[in-house]
N, C-alpha and C positions, 0 to 999 in steps of 0.2 A: 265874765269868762266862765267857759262851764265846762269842765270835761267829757260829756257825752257828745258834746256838739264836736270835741277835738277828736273822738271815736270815729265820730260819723264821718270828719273830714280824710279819717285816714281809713274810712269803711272795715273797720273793728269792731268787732260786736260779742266777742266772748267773753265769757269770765276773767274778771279780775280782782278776785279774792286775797290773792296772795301776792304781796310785791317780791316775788321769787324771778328766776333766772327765766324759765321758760316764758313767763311773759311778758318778762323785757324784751327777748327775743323776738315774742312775735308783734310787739306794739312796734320795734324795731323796722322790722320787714315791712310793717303794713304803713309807718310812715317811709319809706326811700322810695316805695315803689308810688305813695300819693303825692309828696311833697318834692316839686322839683327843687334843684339845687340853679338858683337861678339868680342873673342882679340887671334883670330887665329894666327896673325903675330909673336906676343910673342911665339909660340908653332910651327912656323915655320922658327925659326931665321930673322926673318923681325925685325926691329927697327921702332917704332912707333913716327912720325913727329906729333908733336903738330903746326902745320903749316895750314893754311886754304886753302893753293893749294894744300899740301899734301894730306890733309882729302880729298877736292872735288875731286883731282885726285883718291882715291883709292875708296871712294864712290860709286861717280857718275862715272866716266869712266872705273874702274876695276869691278865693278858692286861688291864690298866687303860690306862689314858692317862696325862698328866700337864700341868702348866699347862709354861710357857719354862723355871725352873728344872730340872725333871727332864726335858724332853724334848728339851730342847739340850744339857743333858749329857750324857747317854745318847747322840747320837749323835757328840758330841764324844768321848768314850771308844771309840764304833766306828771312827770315821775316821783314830781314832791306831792302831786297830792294825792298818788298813789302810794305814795310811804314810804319812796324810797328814800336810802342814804345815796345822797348825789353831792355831786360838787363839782363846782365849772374848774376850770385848768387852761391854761394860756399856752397852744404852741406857735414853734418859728416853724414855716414852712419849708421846702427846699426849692431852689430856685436852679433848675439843671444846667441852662443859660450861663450862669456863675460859676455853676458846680460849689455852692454855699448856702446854707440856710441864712433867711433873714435876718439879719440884727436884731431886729424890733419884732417884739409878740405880733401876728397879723393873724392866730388862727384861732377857736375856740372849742374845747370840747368835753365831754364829761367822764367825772370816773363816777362809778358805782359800787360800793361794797353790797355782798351779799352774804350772810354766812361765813363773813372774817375773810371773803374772796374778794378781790379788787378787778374791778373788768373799765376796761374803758368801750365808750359808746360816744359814738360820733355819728349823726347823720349830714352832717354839712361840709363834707369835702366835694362832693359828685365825681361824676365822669368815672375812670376805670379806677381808681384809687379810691372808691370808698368799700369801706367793708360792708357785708350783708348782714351781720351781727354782734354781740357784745364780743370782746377780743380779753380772753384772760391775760391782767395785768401782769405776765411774768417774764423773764430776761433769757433770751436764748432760746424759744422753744417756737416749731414751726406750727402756725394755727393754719390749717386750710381752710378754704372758703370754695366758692364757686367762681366768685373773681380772681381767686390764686392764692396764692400763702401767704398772710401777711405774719410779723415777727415784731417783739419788740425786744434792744438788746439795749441794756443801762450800765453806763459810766459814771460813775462817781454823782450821784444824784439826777442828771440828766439822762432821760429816757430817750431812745431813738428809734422812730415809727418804719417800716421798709414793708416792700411787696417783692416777692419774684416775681420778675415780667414771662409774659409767654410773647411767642411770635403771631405776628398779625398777619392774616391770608384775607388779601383784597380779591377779589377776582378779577377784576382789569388788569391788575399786576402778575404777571409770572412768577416774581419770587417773592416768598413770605419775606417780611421785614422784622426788627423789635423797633418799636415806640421810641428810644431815645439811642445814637450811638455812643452811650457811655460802654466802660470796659465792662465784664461781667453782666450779670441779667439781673441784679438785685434794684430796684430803685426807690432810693430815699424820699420819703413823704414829709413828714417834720418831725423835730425833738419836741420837748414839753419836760415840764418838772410839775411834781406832784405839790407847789404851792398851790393851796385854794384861791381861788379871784372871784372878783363881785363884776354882774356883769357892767355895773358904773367904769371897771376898770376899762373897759374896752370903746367907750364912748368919743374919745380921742382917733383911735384906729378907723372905729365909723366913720367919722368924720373926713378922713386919710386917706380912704380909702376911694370917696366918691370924687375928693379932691387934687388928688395927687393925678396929674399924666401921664405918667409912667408906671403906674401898676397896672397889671394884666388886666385886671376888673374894668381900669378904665378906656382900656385898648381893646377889648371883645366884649359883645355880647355874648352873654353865656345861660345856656338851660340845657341841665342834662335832667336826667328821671330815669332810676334803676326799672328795670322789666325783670319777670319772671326768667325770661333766659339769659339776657345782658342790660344792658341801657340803650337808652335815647341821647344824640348829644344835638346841639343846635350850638353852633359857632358864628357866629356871624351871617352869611349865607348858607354856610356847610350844616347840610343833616347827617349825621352818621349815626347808624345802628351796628350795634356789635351784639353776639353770638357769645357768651363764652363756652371755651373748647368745646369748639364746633368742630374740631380734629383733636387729636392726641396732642397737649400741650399747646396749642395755637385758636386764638378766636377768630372769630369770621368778622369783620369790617363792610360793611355795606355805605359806603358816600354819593351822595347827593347834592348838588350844587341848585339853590333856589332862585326863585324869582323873589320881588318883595311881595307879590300878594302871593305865592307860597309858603312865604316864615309866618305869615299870619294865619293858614289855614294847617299849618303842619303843627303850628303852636295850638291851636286849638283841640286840632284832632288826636296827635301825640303828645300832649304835654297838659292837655286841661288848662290851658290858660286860657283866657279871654282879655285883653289887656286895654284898659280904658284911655289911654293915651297913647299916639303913635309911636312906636318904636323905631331908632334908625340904627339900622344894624352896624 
């Protein structure tokens, strides 16, 4: 494992002298927008190694994605041997369906201290809920972003992740919509507590996760890939590209309905995969 070759997969090439803030920021940016957030392997008979030669081999040398397990490890391995102070962190995600976060840990992601500052950094949620950069660790305070404002607000040791939603303007549609009809615009992502974890601890949930029926992973194919204006999503047959505010407060939704030999040319084209076993969406 080499970290220039991890450079090169997320085509970064500057200085990285200092394991300071700005260049978490941009190692950040330059991995969301290389590394899809994807769990194609489950949907092509592939078995997913919670392993960090596995992840960097399918990564960086298969030029793949991966779902928060392998893509927050993968850069948690980079950031150490760039010097950072890192530590993995276990959240429950929220499930809107329920209107309840998970029981059970199913999520994984990093804090980083810098300068006695605490940020968390996550590349592995995808779709509209992932952030574009490190998100200062503190309780109450609105961080904007390009994706929207995300927030983190703590109770009694537990931390709780939210975005305000904007309205979605499809153009086939006449009227803008929001993303979920819950009350208010705020929407919950997951809780987490600043217990450290090894990512040994998550090898169970791996496993859970390809094998359980009923989680979403196993129910959709799924590849999203941040872009310089919005992301890329691929659901099953559905491509959608989003805009964000592409109007005042509202992203633009562009949806496409595939053929099967379109998710493979659309995966190629937009998403840099090339996928050595057949996919069944």
């Amino acid at each position: 494992m080499n970290i220039q070759e991890y450079f090169a997969r997320i085509s970064y090439n500057e200085s990285h002298k200092d394991a300071d803030l700005q260049t978490l920021t941009v190692i950040f940016q330059h991995h969301i927008q290389a590394i899809p957030f994807e769990n194609l392997s489950m949907h092509c008979g592939e078995t997913i190694e919670l392993d960090l030669q596995s992840t960097y081999n399918k990564i960086v040398r298969k030029k793949r994605g991966g779902w928060c397990l392998e893509s927050n490890h993968l850069l948690f391995w980079a950031l150490q041997e760039l010097g950072y102070d890192v530590c993995i962190l276990g959240g429950n995600s929220y499930k809107p369906a329920e209107r309840a976060y998970t029981a059970e840990i199913n999520h994984i992601l990093l804090k980083v201290v810098i300068k006695g500052n605490s940020y968390i950094v996550d590349v592995g949620f995808g779709g509209t809920y992932q952030a574009w950069q490190p998100l200062m660790l503190v309780s109450g305070k609105d961080q904007p972003q390009i994706p929207g404002i995300f927030r983190f607000m703590e109770d009694n040791g537990t931390w709780y992740f939210e975005k305000v939603k904007r309205k979605h303007y499809i153009p086939e549609k006449s009227v803008p919509f929001t993303d979920t009809p819950e009350l208010g615009n705020i929407r919950k992502i997951y809780t987490f507590t600043l217990e450290p974890r090894h990512i040994n601890d998550f090898q169970e949930l791996n496993m859970y996760l390809q094998e359980s029926p009923d989680n979403i992973l196993r129910k959709k194919s799924i590849c999203s890939l941040q872009t310089p204006e919005g992301l890329y999503a691929l659901v099953g047959w559905t491509f959608t590209e989003v805009k964000y505010n592409y109007m005042e407060d509202m992203d633009l939704l562009q949806i496409t309905t595939l053929t099967d030999e379109e998710v493979e040319k659309t995966l190629k084209e937009k998403f840099n995969i090339v996928l050595e076993n057949k996919l069944i969406p």
